[in-house]
C-alpha positions as CSV (number, residue, x, y, z in Angstrom):
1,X,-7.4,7.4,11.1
2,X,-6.7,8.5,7.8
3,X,-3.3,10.1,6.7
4,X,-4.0,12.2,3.6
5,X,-0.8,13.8,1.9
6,X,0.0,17.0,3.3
7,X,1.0,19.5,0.6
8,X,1.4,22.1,2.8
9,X,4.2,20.3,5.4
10,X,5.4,18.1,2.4
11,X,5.3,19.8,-0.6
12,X,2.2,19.8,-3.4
13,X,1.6,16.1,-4.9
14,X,1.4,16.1,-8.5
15,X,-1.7,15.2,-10.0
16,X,-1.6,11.9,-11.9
17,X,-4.2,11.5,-14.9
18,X,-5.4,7.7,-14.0
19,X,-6.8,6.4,-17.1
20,X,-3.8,8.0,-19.3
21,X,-1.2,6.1,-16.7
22,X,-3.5,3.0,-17.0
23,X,-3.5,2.8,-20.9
24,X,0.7,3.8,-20.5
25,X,1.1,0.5,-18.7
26,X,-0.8,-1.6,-20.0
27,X,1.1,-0.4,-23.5
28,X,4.5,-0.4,-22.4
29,X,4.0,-3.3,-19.8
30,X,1.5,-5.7,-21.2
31,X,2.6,-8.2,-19.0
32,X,2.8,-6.9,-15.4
33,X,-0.5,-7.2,-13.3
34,X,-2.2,-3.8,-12.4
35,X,-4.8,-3.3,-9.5
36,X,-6.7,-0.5,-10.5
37,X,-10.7,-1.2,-8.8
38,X,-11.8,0.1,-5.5
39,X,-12.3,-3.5,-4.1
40,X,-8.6,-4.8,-5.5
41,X,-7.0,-1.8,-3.8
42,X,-8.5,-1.6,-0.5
43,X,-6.1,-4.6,1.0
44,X,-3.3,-2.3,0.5
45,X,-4.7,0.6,2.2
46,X,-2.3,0.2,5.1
47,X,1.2,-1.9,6.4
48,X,0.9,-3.4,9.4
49,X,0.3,0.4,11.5
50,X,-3.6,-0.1,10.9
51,X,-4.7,3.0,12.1
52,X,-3.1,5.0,9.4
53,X,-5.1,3.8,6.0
54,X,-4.7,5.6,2.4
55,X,-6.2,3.7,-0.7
56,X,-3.6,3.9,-3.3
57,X,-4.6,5.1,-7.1
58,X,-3.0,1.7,-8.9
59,X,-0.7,-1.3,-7.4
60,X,1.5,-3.2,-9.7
61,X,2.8,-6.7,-8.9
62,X,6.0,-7.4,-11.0
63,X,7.6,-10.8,-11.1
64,X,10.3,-9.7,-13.4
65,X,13.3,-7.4,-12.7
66,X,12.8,-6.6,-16.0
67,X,9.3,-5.1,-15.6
68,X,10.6,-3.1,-12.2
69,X,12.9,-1.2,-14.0
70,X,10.6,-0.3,-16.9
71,X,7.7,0.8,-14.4
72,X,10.4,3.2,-13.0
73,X,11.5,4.6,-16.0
74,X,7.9,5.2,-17.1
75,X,6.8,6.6,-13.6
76,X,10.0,9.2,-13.7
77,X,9.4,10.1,-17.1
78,X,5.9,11.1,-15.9
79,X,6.7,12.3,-12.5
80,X,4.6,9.5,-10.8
81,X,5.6,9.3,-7.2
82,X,6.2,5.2,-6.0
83,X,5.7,3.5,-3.1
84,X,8.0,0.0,-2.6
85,X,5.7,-2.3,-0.4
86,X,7.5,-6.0,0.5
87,X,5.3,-8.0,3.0
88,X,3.1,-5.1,4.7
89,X,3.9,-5.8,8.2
90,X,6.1,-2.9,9.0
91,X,4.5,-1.2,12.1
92,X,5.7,2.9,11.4
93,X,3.3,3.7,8.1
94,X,7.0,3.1,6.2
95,X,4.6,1.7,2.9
96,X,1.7,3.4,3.4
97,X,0.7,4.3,-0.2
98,X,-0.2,7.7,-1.9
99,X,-4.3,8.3,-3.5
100,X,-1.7,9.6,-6.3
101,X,0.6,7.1,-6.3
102,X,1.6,3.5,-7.5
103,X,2.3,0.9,-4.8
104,X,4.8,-1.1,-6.0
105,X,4.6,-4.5,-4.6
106,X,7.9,-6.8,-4.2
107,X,6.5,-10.0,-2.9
108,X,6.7,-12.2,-5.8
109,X,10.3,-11.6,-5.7
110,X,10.4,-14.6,-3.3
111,X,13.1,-16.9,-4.5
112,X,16.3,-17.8,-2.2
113,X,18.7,-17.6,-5.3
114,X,22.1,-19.0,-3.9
115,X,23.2,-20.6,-0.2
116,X,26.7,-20.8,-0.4
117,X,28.3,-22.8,2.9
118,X,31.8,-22.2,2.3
119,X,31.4,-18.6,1.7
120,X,29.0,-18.2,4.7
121,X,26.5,-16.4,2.7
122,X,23.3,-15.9,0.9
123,X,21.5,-14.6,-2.1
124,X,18.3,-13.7,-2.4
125,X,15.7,-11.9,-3.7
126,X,13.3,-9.2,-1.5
127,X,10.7,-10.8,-0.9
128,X,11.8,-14.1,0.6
129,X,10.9,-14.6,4.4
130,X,13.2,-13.8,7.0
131,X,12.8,-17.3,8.8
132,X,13.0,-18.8,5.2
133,X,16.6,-17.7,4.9
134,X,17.2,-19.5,8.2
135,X,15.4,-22.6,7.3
136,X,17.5,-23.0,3.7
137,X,20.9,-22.3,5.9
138,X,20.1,-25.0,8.4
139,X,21.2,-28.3,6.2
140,X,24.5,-26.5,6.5
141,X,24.1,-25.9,10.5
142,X,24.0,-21.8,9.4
143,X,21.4,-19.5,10.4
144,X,21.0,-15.6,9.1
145,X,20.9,-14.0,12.9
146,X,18.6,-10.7,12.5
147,X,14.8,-12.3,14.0
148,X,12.5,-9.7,14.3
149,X,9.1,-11.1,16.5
150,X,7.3,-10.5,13.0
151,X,10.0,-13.2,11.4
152,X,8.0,-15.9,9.9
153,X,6.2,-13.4,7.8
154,X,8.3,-10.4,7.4
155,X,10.6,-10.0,4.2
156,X,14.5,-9.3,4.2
157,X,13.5,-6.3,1.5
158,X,11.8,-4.6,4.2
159,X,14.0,-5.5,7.0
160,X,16.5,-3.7,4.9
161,X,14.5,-0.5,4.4
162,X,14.1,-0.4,7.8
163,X,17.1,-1.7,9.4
164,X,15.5,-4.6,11.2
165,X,16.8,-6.3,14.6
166,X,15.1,-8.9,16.8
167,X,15.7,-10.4,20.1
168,X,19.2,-11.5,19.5
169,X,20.6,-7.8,18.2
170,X,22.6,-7.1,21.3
171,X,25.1,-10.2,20.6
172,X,24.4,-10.4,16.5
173,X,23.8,-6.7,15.4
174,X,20.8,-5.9,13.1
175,X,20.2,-6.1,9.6
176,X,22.8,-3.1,8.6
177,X,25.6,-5.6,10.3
178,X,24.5,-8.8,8.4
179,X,24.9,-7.6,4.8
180,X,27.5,-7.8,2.3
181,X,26.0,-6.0,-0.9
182,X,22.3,-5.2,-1.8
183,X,21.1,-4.5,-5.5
184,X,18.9,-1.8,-6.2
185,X,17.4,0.1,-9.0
186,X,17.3,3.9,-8.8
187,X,14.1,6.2,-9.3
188,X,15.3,6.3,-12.9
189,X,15.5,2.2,-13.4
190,X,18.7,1.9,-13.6
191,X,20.9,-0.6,-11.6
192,X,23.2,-0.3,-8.6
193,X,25.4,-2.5,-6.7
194,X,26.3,-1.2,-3.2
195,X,28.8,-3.6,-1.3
196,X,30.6,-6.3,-2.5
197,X,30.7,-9.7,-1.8
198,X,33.9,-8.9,0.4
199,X,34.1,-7.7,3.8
200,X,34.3,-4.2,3.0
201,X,34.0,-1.8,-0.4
202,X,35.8,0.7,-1.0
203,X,34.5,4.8,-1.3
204,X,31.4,6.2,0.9
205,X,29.8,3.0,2.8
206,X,26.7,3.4,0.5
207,X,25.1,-0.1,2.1
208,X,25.1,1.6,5.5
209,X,23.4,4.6,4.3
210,X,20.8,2.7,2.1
211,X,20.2,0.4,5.1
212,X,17.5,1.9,7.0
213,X,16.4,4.2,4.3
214,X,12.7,3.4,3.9
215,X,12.1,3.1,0.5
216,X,13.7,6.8,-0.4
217,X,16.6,6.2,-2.0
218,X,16.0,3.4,-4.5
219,X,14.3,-0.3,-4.9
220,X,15.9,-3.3,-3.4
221,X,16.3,-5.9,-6.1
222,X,18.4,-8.6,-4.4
223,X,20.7,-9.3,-1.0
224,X,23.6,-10.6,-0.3
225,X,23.0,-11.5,3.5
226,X,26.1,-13.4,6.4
227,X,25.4,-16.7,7.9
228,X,26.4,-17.7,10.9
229,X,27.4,-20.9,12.4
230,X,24.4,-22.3,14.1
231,X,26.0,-21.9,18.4
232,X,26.9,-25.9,19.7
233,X,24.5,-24.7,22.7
234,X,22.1,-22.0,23.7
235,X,20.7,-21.9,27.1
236,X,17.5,-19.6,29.1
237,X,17.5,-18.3,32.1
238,X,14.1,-16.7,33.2
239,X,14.9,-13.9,36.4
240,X,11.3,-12.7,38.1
241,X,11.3,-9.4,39.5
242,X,9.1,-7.6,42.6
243,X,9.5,-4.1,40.7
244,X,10.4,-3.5,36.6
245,X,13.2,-1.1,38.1
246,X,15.5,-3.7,39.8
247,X,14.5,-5.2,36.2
248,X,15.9,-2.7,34.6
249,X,18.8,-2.2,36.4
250,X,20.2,-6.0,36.2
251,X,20.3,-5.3,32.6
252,X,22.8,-2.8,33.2
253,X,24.6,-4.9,35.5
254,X,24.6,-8.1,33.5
255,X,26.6,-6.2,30.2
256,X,28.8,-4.2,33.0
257,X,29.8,-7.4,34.1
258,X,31.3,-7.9,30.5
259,X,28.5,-10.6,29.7
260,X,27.2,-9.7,26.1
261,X,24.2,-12.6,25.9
262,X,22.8,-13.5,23.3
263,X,19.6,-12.1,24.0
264,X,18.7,-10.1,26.8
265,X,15.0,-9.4,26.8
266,X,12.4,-7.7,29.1
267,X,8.6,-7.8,30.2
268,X,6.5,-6.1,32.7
269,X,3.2,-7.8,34.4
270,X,0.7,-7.1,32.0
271,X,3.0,-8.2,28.6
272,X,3.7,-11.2,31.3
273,X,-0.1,-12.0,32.1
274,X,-1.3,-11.4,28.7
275,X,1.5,-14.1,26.8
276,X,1.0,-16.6,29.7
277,X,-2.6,-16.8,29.2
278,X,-2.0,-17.4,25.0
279,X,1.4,-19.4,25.6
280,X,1.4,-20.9,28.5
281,X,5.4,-20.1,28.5
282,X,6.1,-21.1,32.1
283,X,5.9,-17.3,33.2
284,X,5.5,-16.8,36.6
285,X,2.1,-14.1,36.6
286,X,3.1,-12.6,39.9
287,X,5.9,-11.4,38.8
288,X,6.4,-7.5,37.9
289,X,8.7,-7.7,35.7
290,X,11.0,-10.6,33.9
291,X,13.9,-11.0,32.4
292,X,14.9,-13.4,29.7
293,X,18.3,-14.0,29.3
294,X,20.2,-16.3,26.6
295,X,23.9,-17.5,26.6
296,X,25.4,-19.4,23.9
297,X,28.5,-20.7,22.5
298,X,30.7,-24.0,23.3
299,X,29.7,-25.8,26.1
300,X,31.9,-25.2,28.9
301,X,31.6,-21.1,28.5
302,X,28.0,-21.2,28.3
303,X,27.8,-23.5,31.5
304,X,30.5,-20.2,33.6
305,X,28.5,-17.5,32.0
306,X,24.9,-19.1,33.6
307,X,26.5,-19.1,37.3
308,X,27.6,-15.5,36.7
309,X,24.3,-14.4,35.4
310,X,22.5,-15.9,37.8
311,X,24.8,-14.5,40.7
312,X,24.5,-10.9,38.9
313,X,20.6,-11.3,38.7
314,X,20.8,-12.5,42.5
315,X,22.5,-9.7,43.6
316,X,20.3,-7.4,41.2
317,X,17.0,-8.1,43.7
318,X,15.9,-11.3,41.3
319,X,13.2,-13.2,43.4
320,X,13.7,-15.9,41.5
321,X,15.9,-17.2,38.4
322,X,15.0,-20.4,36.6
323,X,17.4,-21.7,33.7
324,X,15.3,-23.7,31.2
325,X,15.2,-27.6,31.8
326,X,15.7,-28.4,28.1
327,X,15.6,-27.2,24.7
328,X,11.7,-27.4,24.9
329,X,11.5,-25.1,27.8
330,X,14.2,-22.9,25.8
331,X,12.0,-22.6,22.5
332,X,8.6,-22.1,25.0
333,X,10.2,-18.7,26.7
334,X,11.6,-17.5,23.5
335,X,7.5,-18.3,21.7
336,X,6.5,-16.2,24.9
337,X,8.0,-13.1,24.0
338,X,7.8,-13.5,20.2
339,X,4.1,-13.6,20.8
340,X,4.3,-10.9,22.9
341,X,2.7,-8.6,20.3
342,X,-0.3,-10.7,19.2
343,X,-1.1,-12.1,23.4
344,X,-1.8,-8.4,23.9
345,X,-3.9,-7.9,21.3
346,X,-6.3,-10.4,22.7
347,X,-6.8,-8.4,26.1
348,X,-7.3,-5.3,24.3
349,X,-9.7,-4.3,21.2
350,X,-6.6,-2.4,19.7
351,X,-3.2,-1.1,21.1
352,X,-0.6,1.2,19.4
353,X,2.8,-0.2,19.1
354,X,5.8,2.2,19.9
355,X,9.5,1.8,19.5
356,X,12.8,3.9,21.1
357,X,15.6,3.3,21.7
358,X,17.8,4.6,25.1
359,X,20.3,3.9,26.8
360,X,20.1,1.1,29.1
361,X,21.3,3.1,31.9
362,X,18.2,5.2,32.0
363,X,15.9,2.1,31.8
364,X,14.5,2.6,35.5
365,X,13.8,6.0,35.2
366,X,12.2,5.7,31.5
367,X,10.2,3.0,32.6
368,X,8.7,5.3,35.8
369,X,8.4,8.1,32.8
370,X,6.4,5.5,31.0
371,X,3.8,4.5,33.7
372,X,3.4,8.2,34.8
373,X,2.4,8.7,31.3
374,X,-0.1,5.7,31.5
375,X,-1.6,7.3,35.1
376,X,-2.1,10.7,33.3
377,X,-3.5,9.8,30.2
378,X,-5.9,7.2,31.3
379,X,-4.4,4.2,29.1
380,X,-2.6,0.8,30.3
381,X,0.8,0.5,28.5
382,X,2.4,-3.4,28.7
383,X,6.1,-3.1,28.2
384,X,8.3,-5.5,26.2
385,X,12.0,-4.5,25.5
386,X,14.5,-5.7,23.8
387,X,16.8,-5.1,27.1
388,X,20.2,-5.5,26.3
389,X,20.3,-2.7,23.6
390,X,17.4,-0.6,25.0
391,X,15.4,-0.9,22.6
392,X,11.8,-0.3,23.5
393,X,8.5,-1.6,22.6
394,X,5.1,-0.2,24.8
395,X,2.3,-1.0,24.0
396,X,-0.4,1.4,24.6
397,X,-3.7,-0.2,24.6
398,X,-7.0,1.5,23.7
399,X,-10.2,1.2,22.1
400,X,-10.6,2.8,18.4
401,X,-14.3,2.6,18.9
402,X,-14.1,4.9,21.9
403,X,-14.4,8.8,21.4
404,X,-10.6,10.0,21.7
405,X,-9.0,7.2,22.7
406,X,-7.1,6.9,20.0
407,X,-5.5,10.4,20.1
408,X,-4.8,9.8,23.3
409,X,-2.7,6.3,22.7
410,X,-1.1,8.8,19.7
411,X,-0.3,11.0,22.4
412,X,1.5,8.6,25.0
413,X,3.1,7.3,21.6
414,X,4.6,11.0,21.2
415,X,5.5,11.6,24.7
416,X,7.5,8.3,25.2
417,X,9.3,9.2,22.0
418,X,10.6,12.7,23.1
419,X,10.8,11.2,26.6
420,X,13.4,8.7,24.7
421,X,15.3,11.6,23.0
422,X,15.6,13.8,26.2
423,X,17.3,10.9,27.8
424,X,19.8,10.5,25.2
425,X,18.0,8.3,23.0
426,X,16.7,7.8,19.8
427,X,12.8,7.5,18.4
428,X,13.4,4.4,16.7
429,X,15.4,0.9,17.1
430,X,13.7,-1.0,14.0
431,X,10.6,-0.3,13.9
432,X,11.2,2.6,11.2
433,X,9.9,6.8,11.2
434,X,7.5,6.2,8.2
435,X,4.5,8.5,8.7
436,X,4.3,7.0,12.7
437,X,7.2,9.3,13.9
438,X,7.8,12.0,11.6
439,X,6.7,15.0,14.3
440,X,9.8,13.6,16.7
441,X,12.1,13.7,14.6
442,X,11.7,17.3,14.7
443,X,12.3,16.8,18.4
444,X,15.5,14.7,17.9
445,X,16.9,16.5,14.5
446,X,17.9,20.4,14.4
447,X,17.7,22.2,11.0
448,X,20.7,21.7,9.8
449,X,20.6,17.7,10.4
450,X,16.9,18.2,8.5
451,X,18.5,19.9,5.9
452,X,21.4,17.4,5.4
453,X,18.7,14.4,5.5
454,X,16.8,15.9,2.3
455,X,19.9,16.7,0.3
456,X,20.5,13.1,0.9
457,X,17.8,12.1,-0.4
458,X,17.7,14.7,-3.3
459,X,21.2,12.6,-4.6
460,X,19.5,10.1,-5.1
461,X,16.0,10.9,-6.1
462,X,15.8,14.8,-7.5
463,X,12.0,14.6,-8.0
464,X,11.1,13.3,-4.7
465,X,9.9,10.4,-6.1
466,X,10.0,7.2,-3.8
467,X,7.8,7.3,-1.3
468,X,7.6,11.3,-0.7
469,X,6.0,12.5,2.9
470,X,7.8,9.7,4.5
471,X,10.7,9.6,7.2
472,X,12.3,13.6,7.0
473,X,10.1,16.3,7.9
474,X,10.0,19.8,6.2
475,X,11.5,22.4,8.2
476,X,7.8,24.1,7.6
477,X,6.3,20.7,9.5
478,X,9.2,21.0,11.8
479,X,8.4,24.7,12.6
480,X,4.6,23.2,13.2
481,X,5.3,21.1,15.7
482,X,7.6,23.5,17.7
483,X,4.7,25.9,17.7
484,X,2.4,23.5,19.1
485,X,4.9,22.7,22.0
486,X,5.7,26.4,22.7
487,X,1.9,27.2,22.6
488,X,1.3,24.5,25.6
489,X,4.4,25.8,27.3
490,X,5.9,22.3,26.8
491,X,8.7,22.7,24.4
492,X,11.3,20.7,26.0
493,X,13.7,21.1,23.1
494,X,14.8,24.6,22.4
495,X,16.7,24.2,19.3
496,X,12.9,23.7,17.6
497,X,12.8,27.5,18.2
498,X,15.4,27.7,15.0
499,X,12.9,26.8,12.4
């Protein structure tokens, strides 16, 4: 699918004269590499959400802060919109570019610039790795605790513009809950420091709002990330379940219990199937649904919490629970669900990857929602969660190649979403809104909210600059989208009727 700029949702796109933009950077910039042919552009028609491509008209590949904030300058001066790309491998169409646009890649900003023990901290620069932060804390027996699945590839830049978590989020927080201070540089080049490098700043928590912004409000130049002391001991336990909704409701029993694990994680039969046959985890295949389940901390508190869990998933309906022999077995479940992602892409020729969040007390019921959804639309849907924190992750499999299978994947994807909001949830954990999402939030955001959102953004970037069409809707796209539900009788939100 191709998602073309919208101008009548989103506002017209300037037109941007190519060759006069070309000959302006190459002038001003002689130094900074510029991508202008068809054939070096195409590789950065798309993040990591394949199905939604866009060539972009010219990518630039800085490896100076210096030449960052001179492209800015140059690009507001001229009223050139910008898109901020790290690794690609966000999964919401966050750094999709514009056919009138510059993509602004930040992944030769890859150095880890301090690791300071005492302090507990690290510098660094966007486009390092998250596992590379990890790895440079270890000498120290530190760690940096957000790991999305995507962790040995993704960048810390792009876990901040979208607020990244991972399977440990429920005990560690996400990315928003690891930082101290993150530079930027505004749409106009110049700098910003938001934080500090104590626990808290004073004024407006500006990191918290820039956190999760997508790329809209400015360009990450460096973080200032927490490490953690690496836990003395960190043990599995693996709980098989006859039906995903006893599943669902032991994770609700384990954190009423006042257990927080470390990681609390979920997988239905076909997620469960599909990693054993690429892993070979240990998982047991006849199971409908599992549970992984991480305690850690000293010793002795580890060793109570197990026999509580265990007696919690016992009395949940667990058919079985299985604590991992050694640190082997441990590192084997965890590669299981961290492969989660690629294992069912090999039983399927494509699948569509969605993300929600709800609370975990409505896990049963969202999970029947889900498979009704499947039944009705034709398509098999493999379910991995990040559990503890309900934070969901279907995956709807299809085949691109096959007439309307991919609307209807698009579909599901849409349903699930409002399905997530009606419950009291939210249409995103980590994943992001990028272009993916942006008809829900018209579903989970009323006008006002919308129109609070784009003032927001219009602080901080008048000209609508970095990366426009992304994340907020127009009321217009809003009032779209409500029409479409009202004209199938299906609106199940009635504030939509306001726009």
């Amino acid at each position: 699918m191709s998602i073309l700029y919208d101008e009548r949702v989103d506002g017209p796109l300037p037109s941007v004269d190519k060759p006069a933009l070309l000959a302006a950077l190459r002038e001003q910039l002689p130094d900074l590499e510029v991508l202008h042919t068809q054939e070096d552009l195409k590789p950065y028609e798309c993040d990591g959400l394949s199905a939604y491509t866009a060539t972009p008209m010219l990518v630039v590949l800085p490896e100076r802060i210096e030449q960052v904030e001179r492209l800015l300058k140059l690009c507001y001066q001229r009223g050139v919109p910008v898109v901020a790309r790290g690794a690609g491998t966000g999964l919401s169409g966050g750094a999709l570019p514009l056919e009138q646009g510059i993509l602004l890649v930040m992944a030769r900003f890859n150095k880890i610039i301090e690791v300071n023990p005492a302090g507990r901290f690290a510098r660094v620069q966007p486009g390092v790795r998250n596992l590379a932060i990890s790895q440079a804390a270890a000498p120290h027996e530190l760690y940096y605790a957000p790991d999305p699945s995507s962790q040995i590839a993704c960048s810390i830049g792009g876990n901040v513009a979208e607020n990244a978590g991972g399977v440990h989020c429920l005990k560690y927080g996400l990315t928003v809950h690891n930082l101290l201070k993150v530079d930027v540089l505004t749409v106009e080049g110049e700098h910003m420091t938001l934080g500090s490098d104590a626990l808290d700043a004073p004024g407006f928590d500006l990191l918290a709002l820039f956190t999760g912004s997508e790329g809209m409000l400015g360009i990450i130049t460096e973080v200032t990330v927490k490490l953690l002391p690496k836990p003395q001991v960190a043990k599995v336990l693996l709980a098989s379940f006859d039906s995903v909704e006893k599943a669902g409701r032991a994770v609700g029993a384990i954190i009423a219990a006042g257990i927080i694990p470390g990681g609390l994680e979920m997988m239905d039969n076909l997620a469960i199937r599909a990693v054993e046959d690429f892993i070979h985890a240990g998982y047991p295949v006849e199971a409908e649904a599992i549970l992984l389940c991480e305690l850690d901390g000293v010793e002795a508190d580890v060793q109570d919490d197990c026999e509580r869990v265990r007696a919690v998933l016992e009395a949940a309906g667990a058919s079985e629970v299985r604590l991992a022999r050694d640190e082997a077995e441990r590192v084997r479940f965890w590669a299981g669900r961290k492969n989660a992602f690629p294992a069912v892409g090999r039983i399927s020729p494509d699948y569509y990857c969605m993300d929600g969040t709800i609370p975990r007390r409505e896990l049963p019921g969202v999970l029947k929602g889900i498979a009704d959804l499947s039944a009705e639309y034709g398509l098999r849907v493999a379910n991995v969660f990040h559990a503890g924190d309900g934070n969901m992750h279907p995956l709807i499999l299809f085949d691109a190649n096959q007439p309307g299978e991919l609307e209807r994947a698009e579909a599901i994807g849409g349903k699930i979403l409002e399905l997530c909001v009606k419950v009291g949830g939210s249409i995103t954990g980590e994943h992001g809104v990028g272009r993916e999402k942006i008809n829900q939030m018209c579903a989970q955001f009323n006008s006002d909210e919308l129109t609070l959102f784009h003032a927001v953004k219009a602080a901080f970037d008048p000209k609508g600059l970095l990366n426009p069409g992304k994340n907020i809707p127009t009321l217009h796209r809003c009032a779209e989208f409500g029409a479409m539900h009202v004209h199938h009788g299906k609106l199940p939100f009635p504030d939509l009727e306001r726009f």
